[in-house]
C-alpha positions in Angstrom: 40.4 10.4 -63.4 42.7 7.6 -62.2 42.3 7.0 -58.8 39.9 8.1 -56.3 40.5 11.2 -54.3 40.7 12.1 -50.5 37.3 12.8 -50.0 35.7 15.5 -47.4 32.3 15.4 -46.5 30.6 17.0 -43.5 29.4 15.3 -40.7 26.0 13.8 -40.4 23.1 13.1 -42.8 25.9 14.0 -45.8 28.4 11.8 -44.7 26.5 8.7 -44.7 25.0 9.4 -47.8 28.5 9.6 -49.5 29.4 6.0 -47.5 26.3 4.7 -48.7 27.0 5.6 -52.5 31.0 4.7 -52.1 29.9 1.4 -50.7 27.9 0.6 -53.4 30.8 1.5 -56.2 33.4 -0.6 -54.3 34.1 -3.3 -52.1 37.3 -1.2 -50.9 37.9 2.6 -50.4 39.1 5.2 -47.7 36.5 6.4 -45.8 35.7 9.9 -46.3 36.8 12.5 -43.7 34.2 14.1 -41.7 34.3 18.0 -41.1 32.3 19.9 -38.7 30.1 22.7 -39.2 31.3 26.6 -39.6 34.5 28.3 -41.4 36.3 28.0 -38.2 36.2 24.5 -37.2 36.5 23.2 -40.6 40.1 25.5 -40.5 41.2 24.4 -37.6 40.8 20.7 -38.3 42.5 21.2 -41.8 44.9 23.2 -40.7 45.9 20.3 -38.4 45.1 17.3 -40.8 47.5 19.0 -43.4 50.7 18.9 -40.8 50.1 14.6 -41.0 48.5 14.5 -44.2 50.3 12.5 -46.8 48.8 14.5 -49.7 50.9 17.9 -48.2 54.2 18.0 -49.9 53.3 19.7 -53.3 52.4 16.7 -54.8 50.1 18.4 -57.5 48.7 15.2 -59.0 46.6 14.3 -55.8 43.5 16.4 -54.8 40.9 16.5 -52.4 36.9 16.1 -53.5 34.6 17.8 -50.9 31.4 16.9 -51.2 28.2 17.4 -49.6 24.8 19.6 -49.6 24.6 23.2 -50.1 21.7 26.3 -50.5 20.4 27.8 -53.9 21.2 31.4 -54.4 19.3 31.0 -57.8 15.8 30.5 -58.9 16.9 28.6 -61.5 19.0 26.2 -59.0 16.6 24.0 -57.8 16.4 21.5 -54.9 18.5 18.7 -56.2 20.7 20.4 -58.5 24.3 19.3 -58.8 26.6 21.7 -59.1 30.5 22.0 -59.3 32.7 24.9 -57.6 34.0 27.3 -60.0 35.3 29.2 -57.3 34.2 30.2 -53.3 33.7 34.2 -51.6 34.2 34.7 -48.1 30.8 35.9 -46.5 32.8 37.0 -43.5 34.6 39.4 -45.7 33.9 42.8 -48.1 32.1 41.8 -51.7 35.0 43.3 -52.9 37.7 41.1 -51.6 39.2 38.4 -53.9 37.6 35.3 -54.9 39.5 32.3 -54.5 39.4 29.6 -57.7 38.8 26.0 -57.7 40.8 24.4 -60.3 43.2 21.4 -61.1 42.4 18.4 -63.1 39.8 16.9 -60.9 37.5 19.4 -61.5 37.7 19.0 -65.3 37.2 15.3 -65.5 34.0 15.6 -63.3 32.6 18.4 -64.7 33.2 16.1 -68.2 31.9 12.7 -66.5 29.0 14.0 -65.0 26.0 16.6 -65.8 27.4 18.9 -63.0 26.5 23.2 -63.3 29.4 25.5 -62.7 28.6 27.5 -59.6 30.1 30.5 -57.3 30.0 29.5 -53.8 29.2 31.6 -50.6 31.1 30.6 -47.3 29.0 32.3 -44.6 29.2 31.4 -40.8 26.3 30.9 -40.0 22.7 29.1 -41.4 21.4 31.4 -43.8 17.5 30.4 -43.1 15.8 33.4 -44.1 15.1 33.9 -48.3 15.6 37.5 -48.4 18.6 37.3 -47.0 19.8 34.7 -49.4 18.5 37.3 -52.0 20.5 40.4 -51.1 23.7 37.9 -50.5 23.2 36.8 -53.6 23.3 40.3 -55.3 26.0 41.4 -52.8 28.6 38.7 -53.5 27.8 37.8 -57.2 27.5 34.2 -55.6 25.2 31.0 -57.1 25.1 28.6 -53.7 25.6 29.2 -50.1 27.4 26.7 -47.9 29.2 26.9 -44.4 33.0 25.2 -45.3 33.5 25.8 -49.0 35.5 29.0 -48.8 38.0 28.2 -45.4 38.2 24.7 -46.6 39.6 25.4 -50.1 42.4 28.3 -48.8 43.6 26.3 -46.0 44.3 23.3 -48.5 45.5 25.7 -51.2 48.2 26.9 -48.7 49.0 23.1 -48.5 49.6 22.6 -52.3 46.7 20.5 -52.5 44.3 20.6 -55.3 40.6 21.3 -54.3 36.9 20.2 -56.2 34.2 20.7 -54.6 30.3 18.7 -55.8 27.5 19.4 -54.0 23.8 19.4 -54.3 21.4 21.8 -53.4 19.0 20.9 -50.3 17.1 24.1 -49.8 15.7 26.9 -52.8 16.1 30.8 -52.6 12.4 31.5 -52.4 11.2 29.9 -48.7 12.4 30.5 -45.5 14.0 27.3 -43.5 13.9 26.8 -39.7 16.3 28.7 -37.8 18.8 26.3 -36.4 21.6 28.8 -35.6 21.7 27.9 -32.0 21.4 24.0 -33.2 25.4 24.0 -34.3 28.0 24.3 -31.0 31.2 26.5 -31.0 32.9 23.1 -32.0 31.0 23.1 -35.0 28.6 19.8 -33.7 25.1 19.4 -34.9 23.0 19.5 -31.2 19.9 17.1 -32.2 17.8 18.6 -29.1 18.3 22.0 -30.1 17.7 21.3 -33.6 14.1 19.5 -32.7 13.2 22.0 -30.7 13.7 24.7 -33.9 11.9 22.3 -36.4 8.9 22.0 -33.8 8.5 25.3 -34.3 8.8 25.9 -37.8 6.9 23.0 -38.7 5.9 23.8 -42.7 9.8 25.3 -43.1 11.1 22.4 -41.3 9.1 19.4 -43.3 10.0 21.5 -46.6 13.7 20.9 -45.2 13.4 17.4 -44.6 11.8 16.7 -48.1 14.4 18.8 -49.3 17.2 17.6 -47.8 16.0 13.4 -48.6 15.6 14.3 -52.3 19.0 16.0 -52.6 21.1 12.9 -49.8 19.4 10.6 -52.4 21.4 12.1 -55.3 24.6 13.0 -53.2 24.6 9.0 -53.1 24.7 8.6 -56.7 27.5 11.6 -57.3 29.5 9.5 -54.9 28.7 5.9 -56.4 29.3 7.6 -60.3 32.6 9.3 -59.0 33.8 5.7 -57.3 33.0 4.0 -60.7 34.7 6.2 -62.9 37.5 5.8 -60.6 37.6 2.1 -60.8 36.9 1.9 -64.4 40.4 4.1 -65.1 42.5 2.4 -62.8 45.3 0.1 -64.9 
């Protein structure tokens, strides 16, 4: 890898994890961009970004690195497992519609730099809190992870020319239900904290499984970010 890539990271908790671990790598570097929460959001503020965006143009050795948290799918993908897109599915759509790939050389010097697992992504629009659910979706779509920008974020910057990778770590396991926090996320895709208390309040063993689940996988996102920063540095002439 020879220079550090635009990176995406949703907004919040993730975000600053990724500053934290970037800051740590390197005295200098472009802050990350912050996406909000949902398929539709995240497209229209991409599909925006991409009209100004220096890295539109077809200029196929620059890519984008989204990073962030994600759900298991897996019993085998534990909370704080990184894992690498190998491609996304559209939760919105049929099992049987396409899958779109991740590809291009970012992804190939990460997944050789770091102990990263190869993963099918689910893009679904909203939180999938409930464990069976995340069971028959699992089954249903053939996917490894569940996430909520993954899918929209990786065709609208395909349609741009732009290489996409996406790291994340998972945050929450297939086998216990989370707090519902559906109505915690506006139209506008903006975390609410009130609404969000409110649902953790009353989901009090699911919520403090989230929050331990959610510190030990922030705590790792650092590191990816810090160990992608340095192998950036380390490669630049």
């Amino acid at each position: 890898m020879t220079r550090l890539p635009r990176i995406l990271v949703p907004q919040g908790a993730e975000y600053q994890a990724v500053c934290r671990g970037l800051r740590r790598a390197t005295k200098s570097f472009q802050e990350p961009m912050a996406l909000p929460v949902g398929p539709e959001p995240v497209s229209m503020l991409l599909q925006e970004w991409c009209q100004n965006n220096p890295l539109n143009g077809g200029l196929p050795e620059q890519a984008v690195l989204i990073m962030g948290l994600c759900g298991s799918l897996r019993a085998d993908l534990g909370v704080g497992t990184p894992v690498i897109y190998r491609g996304c599915v559209d939760g919105r759509r049929p099992s049987s519609a396409p899958r779109l790939a991740c590809d291009g050389p970012l992804k190939m010097h990460l997944a050789a730099d770091l102990d990263l697992i190869e993963v099918v992504a689910l893009t679904c629009d909203r939180i999938i809190y409930q464990a069976q659910e995340k069971q028959t979706l699992a089954t249903q779509y053939g996917a490894d992870i569940v996430d909520m920008e993954g899918y929209t974020a990786l065709e609208t910057l395909q349609k741009h020319n732009i290489p996409v990778t996406t790291l994340r770590v998972v945050s929450d396991d297939v086998e216990h239900d989370l707090p519902n926090l559906s109505h915690a996320i506006s139209p506008e895709g903006q975390l609410q904290p009130l609404p969000m208390a409110i649902s953790m309040i009353r989901q009090p063993v699911g919520a403090l499984r989230l929050i331990r689940g959610s510190l030990k996988a922030l705590k790792i996102l650092e590191q990816l970010a810090y160990s992608v920063a340095k192998a950036a540095a380390v490669s630049e002439p």
